[in-house]
N, C-alpha and C positions, 0 to 999 in steps of 0.2 A: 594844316591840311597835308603837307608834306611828312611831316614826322608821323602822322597816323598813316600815310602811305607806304614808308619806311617797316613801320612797327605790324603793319599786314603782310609786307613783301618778308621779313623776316620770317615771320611765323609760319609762310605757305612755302620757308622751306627751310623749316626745321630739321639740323640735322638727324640721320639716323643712324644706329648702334647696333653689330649682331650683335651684342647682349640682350638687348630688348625685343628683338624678335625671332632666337635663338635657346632652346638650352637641353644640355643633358644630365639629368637628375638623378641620383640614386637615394634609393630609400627603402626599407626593413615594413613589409607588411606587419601592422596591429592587428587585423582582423577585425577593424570597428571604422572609425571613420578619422581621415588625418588629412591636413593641408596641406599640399606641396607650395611653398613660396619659392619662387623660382625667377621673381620679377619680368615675369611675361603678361601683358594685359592682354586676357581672353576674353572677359564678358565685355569690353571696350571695344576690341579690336578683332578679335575673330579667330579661326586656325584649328590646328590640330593638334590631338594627344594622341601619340604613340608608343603604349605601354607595352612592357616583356617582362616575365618574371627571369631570371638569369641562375635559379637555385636548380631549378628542376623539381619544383613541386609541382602535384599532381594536376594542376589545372595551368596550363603553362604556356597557352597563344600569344600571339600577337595581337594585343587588342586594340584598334585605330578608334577615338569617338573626336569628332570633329562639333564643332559650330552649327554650320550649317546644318545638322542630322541631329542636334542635342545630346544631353549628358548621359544616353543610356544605350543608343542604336550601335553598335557596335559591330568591328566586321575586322578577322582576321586573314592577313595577308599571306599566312601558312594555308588557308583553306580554299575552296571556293563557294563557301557558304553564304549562303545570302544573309542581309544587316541580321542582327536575333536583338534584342530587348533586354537588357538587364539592366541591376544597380549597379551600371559604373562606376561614375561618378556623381557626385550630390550637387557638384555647381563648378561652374568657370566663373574665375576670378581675374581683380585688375591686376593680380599677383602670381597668377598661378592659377589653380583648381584643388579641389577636394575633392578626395575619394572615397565612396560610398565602404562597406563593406564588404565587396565582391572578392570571390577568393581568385577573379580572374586577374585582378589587380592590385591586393590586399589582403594576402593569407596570412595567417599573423606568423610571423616567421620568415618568411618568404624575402628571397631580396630580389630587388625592381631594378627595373633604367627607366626612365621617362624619358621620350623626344617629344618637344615642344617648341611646334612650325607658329610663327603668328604671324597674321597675314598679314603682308605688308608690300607697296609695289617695288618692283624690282630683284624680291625675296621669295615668297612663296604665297598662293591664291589657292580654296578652296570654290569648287562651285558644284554644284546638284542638278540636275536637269532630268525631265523626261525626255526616252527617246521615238522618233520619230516611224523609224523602216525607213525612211525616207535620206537620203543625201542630206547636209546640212552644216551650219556652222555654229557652235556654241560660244558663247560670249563669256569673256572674263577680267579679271581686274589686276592682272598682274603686272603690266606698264610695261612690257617689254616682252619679248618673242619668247617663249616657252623652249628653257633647254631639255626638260622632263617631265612627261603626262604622264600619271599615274591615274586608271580608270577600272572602278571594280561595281557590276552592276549589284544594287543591294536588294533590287525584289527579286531576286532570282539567281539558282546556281551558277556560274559561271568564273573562268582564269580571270586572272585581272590583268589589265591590256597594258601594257607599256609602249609610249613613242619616247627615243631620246633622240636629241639633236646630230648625235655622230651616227644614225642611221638611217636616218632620214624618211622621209612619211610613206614610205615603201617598206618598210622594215616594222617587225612588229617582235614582241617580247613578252614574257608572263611573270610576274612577280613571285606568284607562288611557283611557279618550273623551274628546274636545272637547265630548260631549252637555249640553246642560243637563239639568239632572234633570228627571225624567219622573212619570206618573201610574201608582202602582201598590198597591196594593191589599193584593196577596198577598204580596208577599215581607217585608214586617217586618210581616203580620198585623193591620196596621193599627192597631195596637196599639206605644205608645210604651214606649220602656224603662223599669225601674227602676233603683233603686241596687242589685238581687240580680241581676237579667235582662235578656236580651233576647228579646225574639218573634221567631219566624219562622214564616212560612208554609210551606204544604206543597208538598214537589215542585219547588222553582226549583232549575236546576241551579246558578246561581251560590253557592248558600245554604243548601240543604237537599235536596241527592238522597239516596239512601237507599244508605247503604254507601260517600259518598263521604267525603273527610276535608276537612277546613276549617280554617284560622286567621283570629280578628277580631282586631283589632287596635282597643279601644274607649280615648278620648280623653276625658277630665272637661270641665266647664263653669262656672268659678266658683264653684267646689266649698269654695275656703279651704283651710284643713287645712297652708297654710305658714307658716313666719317665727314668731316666736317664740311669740306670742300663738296662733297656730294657725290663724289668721283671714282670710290673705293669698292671694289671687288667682296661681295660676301659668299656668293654661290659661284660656282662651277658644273656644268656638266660635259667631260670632257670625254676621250679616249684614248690611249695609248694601245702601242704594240709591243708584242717580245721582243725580248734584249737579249743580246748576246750576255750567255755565262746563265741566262734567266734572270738578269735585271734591268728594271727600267726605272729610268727618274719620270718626274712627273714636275713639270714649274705650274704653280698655280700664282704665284707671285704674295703668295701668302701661304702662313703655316697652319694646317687645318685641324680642325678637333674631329671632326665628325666625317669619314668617307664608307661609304656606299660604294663596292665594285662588282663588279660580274664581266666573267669571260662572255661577251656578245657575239663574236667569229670565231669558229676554229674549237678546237677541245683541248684544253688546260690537260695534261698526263698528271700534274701536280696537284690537282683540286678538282674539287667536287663539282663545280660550275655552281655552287652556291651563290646568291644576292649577299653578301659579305658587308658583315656591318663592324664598322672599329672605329671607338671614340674615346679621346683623349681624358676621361673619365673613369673609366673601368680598363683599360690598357692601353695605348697608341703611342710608342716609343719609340729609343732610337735603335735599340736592341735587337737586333734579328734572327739572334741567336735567341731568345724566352718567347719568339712570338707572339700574338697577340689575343688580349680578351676578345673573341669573335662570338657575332649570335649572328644568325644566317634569315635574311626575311624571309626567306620562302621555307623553313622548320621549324617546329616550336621546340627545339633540341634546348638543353640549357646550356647558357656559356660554355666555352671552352678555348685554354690555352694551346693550339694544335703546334704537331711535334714536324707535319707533313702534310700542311695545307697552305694556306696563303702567310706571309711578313712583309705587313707594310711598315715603314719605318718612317716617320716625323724627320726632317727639318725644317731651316724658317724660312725655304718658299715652297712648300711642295712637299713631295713623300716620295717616297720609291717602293715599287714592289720588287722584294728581294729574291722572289720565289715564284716568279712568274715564268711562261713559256718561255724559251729561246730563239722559237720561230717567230719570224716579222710579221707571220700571216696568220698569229693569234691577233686576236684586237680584244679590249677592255672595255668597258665602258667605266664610269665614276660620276657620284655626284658628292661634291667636296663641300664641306661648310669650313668658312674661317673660324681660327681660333679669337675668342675677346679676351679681357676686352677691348672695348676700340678708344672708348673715354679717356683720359687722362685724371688719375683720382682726383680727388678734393680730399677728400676724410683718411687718416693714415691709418684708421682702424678697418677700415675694409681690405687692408693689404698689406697689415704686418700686426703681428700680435706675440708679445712675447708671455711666456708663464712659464710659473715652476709649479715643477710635482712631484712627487713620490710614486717610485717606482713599483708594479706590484710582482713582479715576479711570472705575469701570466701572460697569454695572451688576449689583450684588448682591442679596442678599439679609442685612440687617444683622441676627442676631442678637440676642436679649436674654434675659434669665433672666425675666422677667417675661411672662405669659402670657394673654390678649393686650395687647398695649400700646395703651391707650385716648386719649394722652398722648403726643406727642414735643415735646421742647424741642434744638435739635439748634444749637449755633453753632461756627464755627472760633476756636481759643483761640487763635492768630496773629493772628485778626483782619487779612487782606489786604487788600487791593482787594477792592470787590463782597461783603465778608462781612456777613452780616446773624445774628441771634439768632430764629431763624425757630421758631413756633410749629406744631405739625399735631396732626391729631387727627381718630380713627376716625372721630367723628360726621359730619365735614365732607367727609370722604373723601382718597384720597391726591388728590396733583396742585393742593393751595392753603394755602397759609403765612400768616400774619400776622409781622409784624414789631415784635418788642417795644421797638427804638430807634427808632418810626417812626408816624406816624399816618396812613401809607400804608393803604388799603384791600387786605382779601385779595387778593394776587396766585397766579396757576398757574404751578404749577413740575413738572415729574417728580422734580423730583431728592430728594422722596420721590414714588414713583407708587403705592406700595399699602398697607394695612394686612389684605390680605388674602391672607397668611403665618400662622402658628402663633404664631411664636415670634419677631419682630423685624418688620422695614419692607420692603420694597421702595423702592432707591434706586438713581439713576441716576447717573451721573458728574458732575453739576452741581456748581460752586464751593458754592453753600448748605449741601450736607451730606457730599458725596462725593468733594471734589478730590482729585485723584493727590499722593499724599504729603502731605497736608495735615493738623495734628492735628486732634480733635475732641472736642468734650465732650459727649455726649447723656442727658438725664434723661427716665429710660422711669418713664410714669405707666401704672398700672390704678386703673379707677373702683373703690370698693366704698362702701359705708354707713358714716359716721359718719368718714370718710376726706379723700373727694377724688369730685366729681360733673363731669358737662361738659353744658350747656344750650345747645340753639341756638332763636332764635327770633324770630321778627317784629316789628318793633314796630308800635305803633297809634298813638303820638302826642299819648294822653292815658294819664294816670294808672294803672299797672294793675299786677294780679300774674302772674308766671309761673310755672308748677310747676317743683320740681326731683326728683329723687333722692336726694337727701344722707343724708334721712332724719332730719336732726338739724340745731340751728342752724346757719346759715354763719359763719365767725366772719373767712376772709378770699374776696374775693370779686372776677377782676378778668374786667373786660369789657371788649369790642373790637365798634366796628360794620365788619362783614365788608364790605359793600357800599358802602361810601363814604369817604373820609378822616375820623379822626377819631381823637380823644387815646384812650389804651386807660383806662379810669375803675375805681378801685381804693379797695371798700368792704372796710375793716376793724372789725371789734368796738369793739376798743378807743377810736378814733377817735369812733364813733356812726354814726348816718344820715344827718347834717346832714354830712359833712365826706367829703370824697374825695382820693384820690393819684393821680396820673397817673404811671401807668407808663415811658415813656419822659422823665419828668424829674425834675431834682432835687429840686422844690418840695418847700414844706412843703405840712402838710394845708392845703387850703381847704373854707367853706363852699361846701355843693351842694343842691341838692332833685333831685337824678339819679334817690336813693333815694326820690323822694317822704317825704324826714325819715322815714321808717317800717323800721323795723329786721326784716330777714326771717326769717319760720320756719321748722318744722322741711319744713313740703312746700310753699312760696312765698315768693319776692322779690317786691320791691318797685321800682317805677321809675319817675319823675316822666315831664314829657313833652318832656324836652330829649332834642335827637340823640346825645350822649355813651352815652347808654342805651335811649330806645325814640323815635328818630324814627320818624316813621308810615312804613310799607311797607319800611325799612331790616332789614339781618339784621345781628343780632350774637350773637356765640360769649361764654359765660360761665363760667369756670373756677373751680368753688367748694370751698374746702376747711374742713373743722374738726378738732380735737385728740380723736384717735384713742387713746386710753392706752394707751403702749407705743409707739405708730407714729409719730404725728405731734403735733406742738403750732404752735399759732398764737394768741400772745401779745406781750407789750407788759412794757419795763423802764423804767427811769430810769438815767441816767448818772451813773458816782460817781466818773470823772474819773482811774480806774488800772486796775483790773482786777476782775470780778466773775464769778459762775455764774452762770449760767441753767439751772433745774435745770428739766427739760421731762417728768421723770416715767420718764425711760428707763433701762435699765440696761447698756447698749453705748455710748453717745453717740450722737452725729448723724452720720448721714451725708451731711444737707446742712444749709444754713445759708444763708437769704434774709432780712435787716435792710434796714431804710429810716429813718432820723431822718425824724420826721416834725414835728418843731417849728421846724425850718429846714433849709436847703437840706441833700442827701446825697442819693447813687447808690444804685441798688437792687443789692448787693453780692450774691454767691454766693460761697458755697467748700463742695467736696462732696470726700468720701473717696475720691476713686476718683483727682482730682490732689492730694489731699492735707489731711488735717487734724490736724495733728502738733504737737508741742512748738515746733515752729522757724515759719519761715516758712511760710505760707500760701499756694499759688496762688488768687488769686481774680479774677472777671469781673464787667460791672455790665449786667445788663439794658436799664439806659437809653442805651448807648455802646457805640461798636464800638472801644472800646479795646482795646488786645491785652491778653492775661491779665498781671495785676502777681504777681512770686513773690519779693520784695524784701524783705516788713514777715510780720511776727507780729501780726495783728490777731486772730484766733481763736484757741483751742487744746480742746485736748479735755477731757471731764470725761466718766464714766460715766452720771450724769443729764440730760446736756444737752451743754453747750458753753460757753468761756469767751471773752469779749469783753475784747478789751484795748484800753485807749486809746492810740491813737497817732492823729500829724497826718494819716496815709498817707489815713487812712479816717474818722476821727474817730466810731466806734460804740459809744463808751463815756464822752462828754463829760458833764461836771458838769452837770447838772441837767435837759440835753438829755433827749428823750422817743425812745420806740423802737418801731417793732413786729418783728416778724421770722415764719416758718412755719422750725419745723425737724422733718425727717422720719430717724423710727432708722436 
């Protein structure tokens, strides 16, 4: 009786994941009919689809179709047109949804974003209701006090009403307006929500006429209720002021994908007073300088990267707008979704995938099995003229590489230009990752917990910590300063805080104080005040991994001078393999399954050299736990008494 009491009390509080009830989509209209899998259960659980085409073709709204209204009633947040009827979509899924043939949402050509809310308490609630004329309270399921109403009546013309929490149930807003919010009284009753209701006054048409129909669309606030303990943050709706110089930080205590801003007091001189939408997807970086992929909810305008509008800028708690007022007496409003996932993998195929290709010379779009790729490491395994081992990565945005045999500062390249694709890169015909006929090796990384993290951030020049995502110790850790020449500096576990590797050489370990000697946690690093790691006002990118069971291990051997396991805990083997001797000189070696990790010979590459791939020696071999190292002169990763570290991923 107890253990079924146990095995019910578990289940009624099952954790939950914004991945699961979060996502933002992209995808290339067919003009016929196509599934978005997106692993959100819709026809299970409820919610909403938030389509935009982003090209500027000719039919180009906001198209909202929810649950509760079904898969055709539709109503755009650019207009104040009441719901209209079309072929949406053809159905909600336990996965996602299918999209009909509509050119509102599916012109063949045409590229999309999909926002996909699913209802869930704590996160976000849909509900429909007729209104009354009458004062009154509407009831909903969102388990927690409403930080954002969104309300758009659908039989009839009318703005759509916004309440947010930083303005409290006297204050009112239009979706579709550049207005700031305004002084009103009567339409949320003046009376703020609960976690059961919401107030309305009597009579507005936007909100309560009597015998109209309506959908709110209400948003949570810090509510908790995710992640394992039950306790984690996935929404925000908050508000900040102008900053001096016109920036403001923003802590949400988490790094977001998806923000939503509007100037709510006061007139922005710097922007349009647009509803600003930027998601980690189609652009949200740390760049302030390229701006952001911005689509505005209140115009059916198409994407655009502005020169002289709003920059918000990504780190891992929070964002900052770079380009906001300077007066204190602007105010903002925002509503922030966390970045996922929040899981900790299982399967090392959903979060690393290595292949080779041939280069076409053109510009493509390079697919990957990996969704989305957070992570490129992209070199030519010919190694030509002008070939480089080029690092990119979402955070930084497409169009700038680092160079792993090079203490070259970030350089701009197109030849990747985008990360904002579904499913692979945007790349241009450049030698770096795209030449005509050329082979290629690329290792497609995604972020998740307890995995693989990526930090960008400033340094100060003295002593300090910087947040990460990991979640969990870092166990290897390599940095690069973006903006100026310098060695890439590579903390590992095993080694300690005191000692570092440099990437682009063979050294062995030396003593450092980079780490300020202080070994990093599970939510901050550590970093002295030399430029390898935090010169003052300098940027560097930080790529941190630890041993994932089952996925990845990043650990340390000793040399027994023939052949040994490395057992890493897996039950496939590796599908890559990155070693450094670190007690004297050695190459930061690769070999990944995809050119090969086999009984025989090895193809393998070294991070620190633009050597062409060597396919000559049997330094590797496979094992079901791990991987086997064998001594030979070629490589020497198995020397008697010699010391090792290595990251291998399933």
């Amino acid at each position: 009786m107890l253990a079924k009491k146990l095995e019910s009390a578990a289940k009624a509080v099952e954790a939950a994941y914004v991945e699961d009830v979060f996502s933002t989509y992209l995808y290339t209209g067919n003009g016929s009919t196509q599934t978005i899998n997106n692993g959100i259960d819709l026809s299970g659980k409820g919610g909403l689809v938030w389509l935009k085409d982003r090209s500027g073709a000719s039919i180009n709204q906001h198209t909202w179709v929810d649950t509760n209204r079904g898969v055709n009633n539709w109503i755009n947040s650019a207009s104040t047109f009441e719901q209209s009827p079309s072929n949406i979509l053809s159905s909600y899924n336990t996965t996602g949804f299918t999209l009909s043939d509509s050119v509102r949402s599916n012109q063949s050509g045409a590229s999309y974003v999909g926002w996909t809310f699913r209802k869930q308490p704590k996160f976000f609630d849909v509900v429909t209701y007729t209104g009354t004329g009458s004062s009154r309270t509407v009831a909903h399921n969102l388990g927690s006090t409403p930080g954002c109403i969104i309300i758009k009546r659908t039989s009839g013309v009318e703005n759509w009403t916004v309440y947010h929490r930083s303005q409290g149930a006297n204050k009112v807003g239009f979706l579709n307006l550049t207005n700031a919010f305004g002084t009103n009284n009567t339409i949320f009753g003046n009376t703020s929500p609960t976690s059961t209701v919401f107030t309305l006054g009597d009579a507005d048409a936007g909100t309560n006429a009597n015998g109209s129909t309506y959908v709110a669309y209400l948003f949570a606030h810090d509510a908790g209720g995710f992640g394992l303990t039950g306790t984690d943050n996935v929404i925000s709706c908050g508000m900040y002021t102008g900053g001096a110089g016109g920036i403001a930080d923003v802590n949400l205590g988490y790094e977001p994908q998806l923000v939503i801003t509007k100037i709510a007091v006061g007139t922005d001189p710097s922007s349009a007073n647009d509803w600003y939408m930027i998601d980690n997807m189609r652009g949200f970086t740390v760049n302030a300088s390229t701006g952001n992929a911005t689509l505005s909810a209140n115009t059916s305008t198409a994407e655009v990267n502005p020169s002289s509008v709003k920059y918000l800028t990504l780190n891992a708690t929070g964002f900052k707008d770079t380009n906001c007022s300077s007066s204190s007496a602007d105010k903002y409003i925002y509503i922030a979704i966390r970045r996922g996932p929040m899981k900790v993998p299982t399967d090392a195929t959903k979060v690393f995938q290595p292949a080779t290709r041939t280069g076409t010379g053109t510009t493509a779009t390079v697919t990957s099995t990996i969704s989305p790729i957070d992570m490129l490491f992209s070199t030519n395994t010919d190694r030509v003229a002008s070939s480089v081992n080029s690092f990119w990565d979402r955070l930084r945005g497409g169009g700038f590489y680092l160079n792993s045999n090079s203490t070259n500062a970030e350089a701009s390249s197109t030849s990747v230009s985008g990360f904002d694709v579904q499913n692979g890169v945007k790349m241009q015909g450049a030698l770096i990752t795209n030449g005509n006929s050329y082979p290629y090796v690329n290792y497609n990384f995604r972020r998740a917990p307890g995995y693989m993290d990526v930090c960008c951030y400033t340094g100060t020049g003295s002593a300090t910590t910087f947040s990460h995502n990991l979640t969990v110790v870092p166990e290897l850790m390599i940095f690069k300063v973006r903006g100026s020449t310098g060695s890439w500096q590579v903390y590992a576990a095993p080694l300690g805080a005191t000692n570092a590797l440099i990437l682009e050489s063979t050294n062995a370990s030396a003593a450092t104080s980079n780490f300020n000697n202080t070994a990093p946690t599970s939510s901050v690093f550590s970093v002295g005040s030399f430029s390898g790691t935090n010169g003052s006002g300098l940027t560097y990118v930080n790529y941190l991994f630890a041993s994932a069971p089952g996925v990845s291990k990043v650990g340390s051997y000793t040399g027994n001078g023939s052949n040994q396991t490395i057992n890493c805990g897996f039950t496939g083997g590796a599908r890559f393999v990155l070693i450094k001797r670190t007690d004297s000189t050695g190459d930061w070696y690769v070999w990944d399954t995809a050119r090969g990790i086999v009984s025989g010979n090895d193809p393998r590459l070294s991070l620190n050299t633009t050597a062409a791939e060597v396919t000559t020696d049997d330094s590797v071999d496979t094992d079901s736990t791990g991987f086997v190292v064998n001594q030979l002169s070629a490589t020497n990763i198995n020397v008697t008494s010699a010391t090792y570290i290595f990251l291998a991923i399933a």
